[in-house]
C-alpha positions as CSV (number, residue, x, y, z in Angstrom):
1,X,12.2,52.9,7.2
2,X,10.8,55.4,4.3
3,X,7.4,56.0,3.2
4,X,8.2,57.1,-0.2
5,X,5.5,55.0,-2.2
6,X,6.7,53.8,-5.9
7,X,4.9,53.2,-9.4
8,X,3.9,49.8,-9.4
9,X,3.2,49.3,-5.4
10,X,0.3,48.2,-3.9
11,X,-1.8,50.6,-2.1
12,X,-5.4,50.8,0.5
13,X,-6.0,48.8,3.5
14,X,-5.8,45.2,3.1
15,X,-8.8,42.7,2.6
16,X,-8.7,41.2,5.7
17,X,-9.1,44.7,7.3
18,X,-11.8,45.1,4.6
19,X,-13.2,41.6,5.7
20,X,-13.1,40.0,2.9
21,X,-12.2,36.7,4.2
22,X,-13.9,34.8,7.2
23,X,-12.7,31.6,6.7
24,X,-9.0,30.2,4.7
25,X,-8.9,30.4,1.5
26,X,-9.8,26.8,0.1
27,X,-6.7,25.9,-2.7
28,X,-7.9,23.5,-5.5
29,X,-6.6,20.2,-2.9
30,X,-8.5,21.5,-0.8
31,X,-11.9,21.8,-3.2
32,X,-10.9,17.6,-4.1
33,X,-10.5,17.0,-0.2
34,X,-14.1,18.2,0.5
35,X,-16.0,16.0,-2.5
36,X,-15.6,19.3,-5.1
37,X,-14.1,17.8,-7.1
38,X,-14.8,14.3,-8.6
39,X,-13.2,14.3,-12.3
40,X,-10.0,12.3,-10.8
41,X,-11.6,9.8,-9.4
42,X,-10.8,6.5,-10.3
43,X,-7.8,8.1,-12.6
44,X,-4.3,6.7,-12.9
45,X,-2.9,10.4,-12.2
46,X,1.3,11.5,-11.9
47,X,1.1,14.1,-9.1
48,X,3.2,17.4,-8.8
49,X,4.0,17.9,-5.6
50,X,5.9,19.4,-2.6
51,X,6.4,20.1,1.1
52,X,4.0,22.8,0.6
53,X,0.9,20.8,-1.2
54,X,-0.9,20.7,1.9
55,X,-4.6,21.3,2.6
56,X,-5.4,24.3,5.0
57,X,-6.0,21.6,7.9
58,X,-2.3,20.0,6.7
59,X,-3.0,16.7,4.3
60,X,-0.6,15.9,1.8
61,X,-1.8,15.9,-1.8
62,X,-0.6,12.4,-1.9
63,X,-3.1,11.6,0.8
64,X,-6.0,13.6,-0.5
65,X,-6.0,12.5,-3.6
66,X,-5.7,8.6,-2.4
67,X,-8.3,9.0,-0.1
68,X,-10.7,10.3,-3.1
69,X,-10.4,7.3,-5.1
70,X,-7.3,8.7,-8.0
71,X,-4.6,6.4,-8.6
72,X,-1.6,7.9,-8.0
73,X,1.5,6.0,-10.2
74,X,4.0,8.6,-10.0
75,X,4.9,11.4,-8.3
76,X,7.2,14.4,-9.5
77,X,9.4,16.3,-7.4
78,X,10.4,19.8,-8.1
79,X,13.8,21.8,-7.2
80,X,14.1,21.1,-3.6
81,X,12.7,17.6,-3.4
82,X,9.6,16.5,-2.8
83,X,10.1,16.9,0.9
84,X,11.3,20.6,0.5
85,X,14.5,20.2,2.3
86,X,17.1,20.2,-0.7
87,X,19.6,23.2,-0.7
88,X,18.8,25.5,-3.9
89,X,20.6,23.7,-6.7
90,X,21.1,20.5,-5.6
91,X,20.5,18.0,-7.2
92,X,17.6,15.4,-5.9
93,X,17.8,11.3,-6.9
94,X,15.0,9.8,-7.4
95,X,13.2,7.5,-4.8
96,X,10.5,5.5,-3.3
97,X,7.2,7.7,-1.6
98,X,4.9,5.6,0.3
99,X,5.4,3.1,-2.8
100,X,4.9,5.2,-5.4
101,X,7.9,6.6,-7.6
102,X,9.6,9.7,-7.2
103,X,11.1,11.3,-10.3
104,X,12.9,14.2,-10.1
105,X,12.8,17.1,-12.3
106,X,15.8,19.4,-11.2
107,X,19.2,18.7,-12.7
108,X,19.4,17.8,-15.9
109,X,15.7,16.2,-16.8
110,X,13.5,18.7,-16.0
111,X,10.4,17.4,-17.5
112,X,8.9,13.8,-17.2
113,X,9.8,12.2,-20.4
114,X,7.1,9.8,-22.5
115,X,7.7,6.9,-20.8
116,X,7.5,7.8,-17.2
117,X,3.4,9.1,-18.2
118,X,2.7,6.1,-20.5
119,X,0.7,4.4,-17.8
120,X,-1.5,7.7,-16.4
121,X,-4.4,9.4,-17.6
122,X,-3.5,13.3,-15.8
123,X,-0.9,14.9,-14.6
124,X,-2.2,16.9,-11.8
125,X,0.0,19.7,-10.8
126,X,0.2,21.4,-7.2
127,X,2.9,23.3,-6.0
128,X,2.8,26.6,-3.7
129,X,4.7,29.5,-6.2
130,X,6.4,32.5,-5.1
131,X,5.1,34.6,-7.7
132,X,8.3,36.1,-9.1
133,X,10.1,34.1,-12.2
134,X,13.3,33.0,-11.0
135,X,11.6,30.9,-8.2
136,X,11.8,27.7,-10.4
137,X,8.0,25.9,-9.7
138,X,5.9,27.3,-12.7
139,X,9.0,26.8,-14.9
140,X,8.1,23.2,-13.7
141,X,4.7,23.8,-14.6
142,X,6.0,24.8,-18.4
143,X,8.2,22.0,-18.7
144,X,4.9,19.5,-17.3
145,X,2.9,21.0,-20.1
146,X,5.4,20.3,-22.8
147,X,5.6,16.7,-22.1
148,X,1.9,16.1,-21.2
149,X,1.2,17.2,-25.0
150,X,4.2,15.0,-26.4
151,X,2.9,12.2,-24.1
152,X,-1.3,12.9,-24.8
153,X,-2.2,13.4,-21.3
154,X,-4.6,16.0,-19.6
155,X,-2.7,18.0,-17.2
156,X,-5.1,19.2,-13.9
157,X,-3.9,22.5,-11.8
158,X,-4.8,22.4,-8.4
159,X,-4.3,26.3,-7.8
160,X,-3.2,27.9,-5.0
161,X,-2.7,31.8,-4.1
162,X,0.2,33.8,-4.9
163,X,1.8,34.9,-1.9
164,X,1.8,38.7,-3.6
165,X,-1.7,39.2,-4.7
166,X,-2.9,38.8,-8.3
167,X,-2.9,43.0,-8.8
168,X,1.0,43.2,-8.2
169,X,3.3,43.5,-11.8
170,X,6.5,44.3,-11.8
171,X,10.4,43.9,-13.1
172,X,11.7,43.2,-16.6
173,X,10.5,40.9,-19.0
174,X,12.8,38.2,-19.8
175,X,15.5,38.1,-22.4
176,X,16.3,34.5,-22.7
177,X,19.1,33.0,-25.2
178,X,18.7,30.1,-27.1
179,X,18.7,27.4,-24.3
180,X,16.4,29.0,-21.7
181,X,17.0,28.4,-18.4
182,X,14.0,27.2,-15.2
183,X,15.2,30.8,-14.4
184,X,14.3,32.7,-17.2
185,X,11.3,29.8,-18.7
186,X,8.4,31.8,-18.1
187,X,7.2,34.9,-20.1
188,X,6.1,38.5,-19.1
189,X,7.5,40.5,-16.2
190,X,9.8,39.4,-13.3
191,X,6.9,39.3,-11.1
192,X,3.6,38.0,-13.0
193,X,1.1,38.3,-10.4
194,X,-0.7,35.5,-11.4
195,X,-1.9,32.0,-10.3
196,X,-0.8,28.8,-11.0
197,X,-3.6,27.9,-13.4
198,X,-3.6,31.2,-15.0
199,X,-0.3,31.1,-16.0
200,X,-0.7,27.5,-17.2
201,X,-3.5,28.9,-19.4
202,X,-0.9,31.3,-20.6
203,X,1.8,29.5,-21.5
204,X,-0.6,26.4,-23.3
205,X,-1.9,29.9,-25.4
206,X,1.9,30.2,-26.8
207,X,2.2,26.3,-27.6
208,X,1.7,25.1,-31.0
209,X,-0.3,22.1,-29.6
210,X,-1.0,22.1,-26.2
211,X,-2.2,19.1,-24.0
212,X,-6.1,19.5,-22.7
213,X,-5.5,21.7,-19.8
214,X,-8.0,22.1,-16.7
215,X,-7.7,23.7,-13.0
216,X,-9.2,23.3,-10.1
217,X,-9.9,26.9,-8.4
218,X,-9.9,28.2,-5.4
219,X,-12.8,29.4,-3.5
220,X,-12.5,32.5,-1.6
221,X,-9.3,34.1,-3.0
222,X,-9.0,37.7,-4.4
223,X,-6.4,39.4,-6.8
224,X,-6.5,42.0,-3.5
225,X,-5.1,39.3,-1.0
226,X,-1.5,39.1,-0.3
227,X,-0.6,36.0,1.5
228,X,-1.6,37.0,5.3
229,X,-5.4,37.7,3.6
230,X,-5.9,34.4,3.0
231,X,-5.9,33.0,6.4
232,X,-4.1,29.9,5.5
233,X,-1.0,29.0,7.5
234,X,2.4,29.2,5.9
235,X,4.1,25.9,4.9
236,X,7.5,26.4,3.6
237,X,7.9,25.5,-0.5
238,X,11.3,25.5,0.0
239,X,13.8,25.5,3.1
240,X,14.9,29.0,2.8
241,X,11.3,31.0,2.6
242,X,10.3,29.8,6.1
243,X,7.6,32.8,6.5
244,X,5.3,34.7,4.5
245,X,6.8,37.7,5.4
246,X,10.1,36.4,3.9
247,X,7.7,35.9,0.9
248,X,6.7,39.4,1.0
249,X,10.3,40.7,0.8
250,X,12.2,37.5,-1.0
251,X,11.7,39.2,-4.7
252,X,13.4,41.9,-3.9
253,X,16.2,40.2,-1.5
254,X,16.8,37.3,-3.4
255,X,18.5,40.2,-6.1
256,X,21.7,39.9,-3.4
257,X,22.0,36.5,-4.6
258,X,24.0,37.7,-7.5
259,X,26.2,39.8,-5.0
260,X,29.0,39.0,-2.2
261,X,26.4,40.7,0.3
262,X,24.4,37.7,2.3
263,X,20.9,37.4,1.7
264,X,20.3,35.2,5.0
265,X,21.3,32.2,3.9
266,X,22.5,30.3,6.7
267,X,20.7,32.7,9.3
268,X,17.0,31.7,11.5
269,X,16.0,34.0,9.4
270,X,16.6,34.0,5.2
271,X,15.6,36.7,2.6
272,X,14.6,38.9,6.0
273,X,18.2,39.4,7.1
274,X,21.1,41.1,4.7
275,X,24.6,41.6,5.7
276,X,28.6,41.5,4.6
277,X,31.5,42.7,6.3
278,X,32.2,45.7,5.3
279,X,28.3,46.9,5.5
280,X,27.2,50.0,7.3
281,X,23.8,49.1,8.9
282,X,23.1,53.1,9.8
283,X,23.8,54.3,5.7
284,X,21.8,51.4,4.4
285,X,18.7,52.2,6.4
286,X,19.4,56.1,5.7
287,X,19.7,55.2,1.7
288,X,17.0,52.7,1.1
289,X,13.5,54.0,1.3
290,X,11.5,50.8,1.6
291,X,7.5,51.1,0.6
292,X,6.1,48.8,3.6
293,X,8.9,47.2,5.2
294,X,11.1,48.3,8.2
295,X,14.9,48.2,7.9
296,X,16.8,47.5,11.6
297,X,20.1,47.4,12.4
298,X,21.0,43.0,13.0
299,X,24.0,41.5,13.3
300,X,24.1,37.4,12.5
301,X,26.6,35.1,11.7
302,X,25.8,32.3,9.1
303,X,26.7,28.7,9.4
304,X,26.2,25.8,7.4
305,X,23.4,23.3,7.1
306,X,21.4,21.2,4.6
307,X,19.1,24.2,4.1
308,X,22.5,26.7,3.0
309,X,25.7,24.2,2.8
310,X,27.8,27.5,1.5
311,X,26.4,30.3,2.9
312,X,28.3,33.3,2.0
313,X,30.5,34.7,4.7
314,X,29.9,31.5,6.6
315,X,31.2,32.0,10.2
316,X,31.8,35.6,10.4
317,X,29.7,37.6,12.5
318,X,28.2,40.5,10.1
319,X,26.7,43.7,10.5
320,X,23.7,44.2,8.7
321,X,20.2,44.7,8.5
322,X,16.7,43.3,9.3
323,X,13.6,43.2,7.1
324,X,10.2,43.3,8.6
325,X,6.9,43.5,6.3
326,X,5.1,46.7,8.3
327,X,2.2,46.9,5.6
328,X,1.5,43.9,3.6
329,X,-0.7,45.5,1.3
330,X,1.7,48.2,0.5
331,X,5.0,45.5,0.5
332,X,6.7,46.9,-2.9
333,X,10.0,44.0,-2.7
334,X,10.5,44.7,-5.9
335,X,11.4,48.6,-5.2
336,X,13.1,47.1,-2.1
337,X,15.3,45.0,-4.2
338,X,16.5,47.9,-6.7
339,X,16.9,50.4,-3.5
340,X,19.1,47.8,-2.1
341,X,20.8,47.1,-5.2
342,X,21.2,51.0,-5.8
343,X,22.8,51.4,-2.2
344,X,24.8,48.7,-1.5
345,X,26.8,49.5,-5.0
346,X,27.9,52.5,-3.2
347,X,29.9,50.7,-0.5
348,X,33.6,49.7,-1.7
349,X,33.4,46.6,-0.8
350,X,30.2,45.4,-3.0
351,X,31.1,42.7,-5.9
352,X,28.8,40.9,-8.1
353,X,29.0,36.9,-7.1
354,X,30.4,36.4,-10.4
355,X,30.2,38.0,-14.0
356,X,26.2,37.7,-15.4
357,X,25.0,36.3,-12.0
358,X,22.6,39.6,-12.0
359,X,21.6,38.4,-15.7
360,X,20.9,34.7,-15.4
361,X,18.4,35.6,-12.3
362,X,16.4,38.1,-13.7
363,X,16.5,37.0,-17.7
364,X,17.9,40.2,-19.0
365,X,21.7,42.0,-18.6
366,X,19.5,45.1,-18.8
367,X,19.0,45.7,-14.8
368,X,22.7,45.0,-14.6
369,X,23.6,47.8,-17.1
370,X,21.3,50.2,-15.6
371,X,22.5,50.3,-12.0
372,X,26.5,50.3,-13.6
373,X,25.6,53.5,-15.6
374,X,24.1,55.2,-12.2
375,X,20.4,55.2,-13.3
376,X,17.9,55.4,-10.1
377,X,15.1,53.0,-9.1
378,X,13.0,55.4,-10.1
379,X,14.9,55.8,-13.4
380,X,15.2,51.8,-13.7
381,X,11.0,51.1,-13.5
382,X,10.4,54.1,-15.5
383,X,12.2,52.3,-18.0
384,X,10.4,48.7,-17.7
385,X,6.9,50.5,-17.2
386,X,5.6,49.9,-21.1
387,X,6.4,46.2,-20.4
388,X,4.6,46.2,-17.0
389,X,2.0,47.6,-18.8
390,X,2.2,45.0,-21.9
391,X,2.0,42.5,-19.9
392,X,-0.9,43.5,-17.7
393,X,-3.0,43.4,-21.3
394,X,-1.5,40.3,-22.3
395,X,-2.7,38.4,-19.1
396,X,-6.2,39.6,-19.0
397,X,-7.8,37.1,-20.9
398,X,-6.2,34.4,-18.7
399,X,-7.3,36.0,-15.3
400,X,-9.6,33.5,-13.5
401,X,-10.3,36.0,-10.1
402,X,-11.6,39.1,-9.6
């Protein structure tokens, strides 16, 4: 559906058509599994990790870095567990990996504190982002350099590409109160467009004292490539973005979290599937003019599981629609996200999920405010375009690809 092409979308042929890419794009793990990298060798090392921190032949970082001669003592589990199968939210205890330690850092510690890195020399960080804020890993990230400076440790970044390209800037910046949350932790726009390591760089620019900070690039990526560039196979970071198409739309999607409307939760197919009761499949794809995507009439019933125990609407069969990425290169989701938001107000049945739910995920009551006084997408990133623009400057000096 649509062709209408936004301010802030990404346009041209993509680089795979261009040829840009022959071979995966080799993440940082995978750099230290080929004999790249030997600074960790022989170090006592806390490792970041996930489902996700995989090499592009499927080794767990845990492995990799074992087999390379780095002492792994402790390992650090993000939101959704180290295994990637926690529901968004819960809460994950801490456990036993292949005899190391597994500290969580969701809930209410969400950094390691001085004691748990007293006995390593690096705290090596590798996670597979989303590249939009309110997906919680580089607020990890954040909270890993704070205490790696309190505990005088190095921290290491094995990077790894963001599923959206390093070119695509968009959204508010945040507004955060005095107790921030892992929603609303990282500065600049909604969506950042940057790496893993280069927004570590950033974020050890704004602290006082920041810890000794090194990454471990990746060969072969381009700010260009959107995730199906880089050759490398998808492994879920968390149990709900099962696809990198669902990547490619879950910024934008993900917004109906704050509303009664399902985002897929609970569905085969989450962020890619939207749908309530009273929905009319035929005016949403007549309203929403969405840059790279196709809109389809669906109809899906959620039900419960570890992945979504509540989903929303659970059990009823809805009408709604489908999302399908037609043009990866061109994928705007966060237009997508404000025409959907801009539509789906119009049906009487629409509700926020509860008061400031809108606020809390994107940082700032001000997208809330916007669609209640009836201004337009268009209207809306007219109005965040000097900090899209702000921000691109800011982050230049921290840019680590071309």
């Amino acid at each position: 559906m649509g062709s209408r092409r936004t301010s802030g979308s990404e346009s041209g042929v993509s680089a795979v058509a261009r040829g840009v890419t022959a071979a995966p794009v080799a993440a940082g793990l995978d750099r230290v599994a080929a004999g790249a990298e030997t600074q960790l060798a022989g170090r006592r090392v806390a490792l970041v990790a996930h489902a996700a921190s995989v090499t592009a032949d499927g080794r767990h970082a845990l492995d990799v870095l074992r087999d390379s001669g780095t002492r792994v003592m402790l390992l650090l589990a993000p939101e959704h567990g180290l295994r990637g199968t926690a529901a968004a939210g819960e809460e994950v205890p801490d456990a036993i990996e292949a005899g190391v330690p597994v500290i969580s850092l969701y809930g209410p510690r969400t950094r390691p504190g001085r004691a748990a890195l007293a006995d390593v020399d690096a705290l090596v960080f590798d996670l597979q982002d989303a590249g939009v804020r309110f997906y919680t890993y580089l607020a990890t990230l954040a909270e890993c350099l704070a205490a790696a400076a309190e505990a005088g440790v190095e921290v290491v970044v094995l990077d790894r590409p963001n599923p959206l390209g390093g070119e695509y800037v968009a959204g508010p910046a945040a507004a955060p109160g005095d107790a921030p949350s892992l929603l609303d932790r990282l500065p600049g726009t909604l969506i950042h467009g940057l790496t893993a390591a280069e927004m570590g760089a950033l974020l050890a620019a704004r602290m006082p004292r920041p810890p000794p900070l090194r990454a471990v690039e990746m060969a072969g990526w381009r700010r260009a490539m959107r995730w199906p560039d880089t050759g490398r196979s998808w492994t879920p970071p968390s149990p709900n973005l099962r696809s990198a198409q669902a990547a490619l739309a879950y910024p934008g999607v993900a917004l109906l979290e704050a509303t009664n409307v399902s985002e897929g939760r609970g569905s085969w197919a989450p962020f890619l599937r939207i749908g309530a009761p009273w929905l009319d499949p035929d005016a949403v794809r007549a309203r929403v003019a969405a840059t790279g995507y196709d809109l389809y009439p669906v109809r899906f019933r959620p039900r419960a599981g570890p992945a979504a125990p509540s989903p929303k609407h659970e059990g009823e069969l809805l009408p709604g629609v489908g999302v399908a990425v037609t043009d990866p290169a061109a994928a705007d989701p966060w237009a997508l996200g404000l025409e959907l938001l801009a539509c789906l107000r119009r049906f009487r049945g629409f509700r926020w999920r509860s008061p400031g739910a809108l606020d809390r995920l994107v940082g700032s009551p001000r997208l809330r405010e916007a669609l209640e006084a009836g201004r337009s997408p268009e209207q809306i990133r007219g109005a965040e375009a000097a900090e899209v623009d702000g921000f691109r400057r800011d982050r230049l000096r921290f840019l680590r690809y071309s």
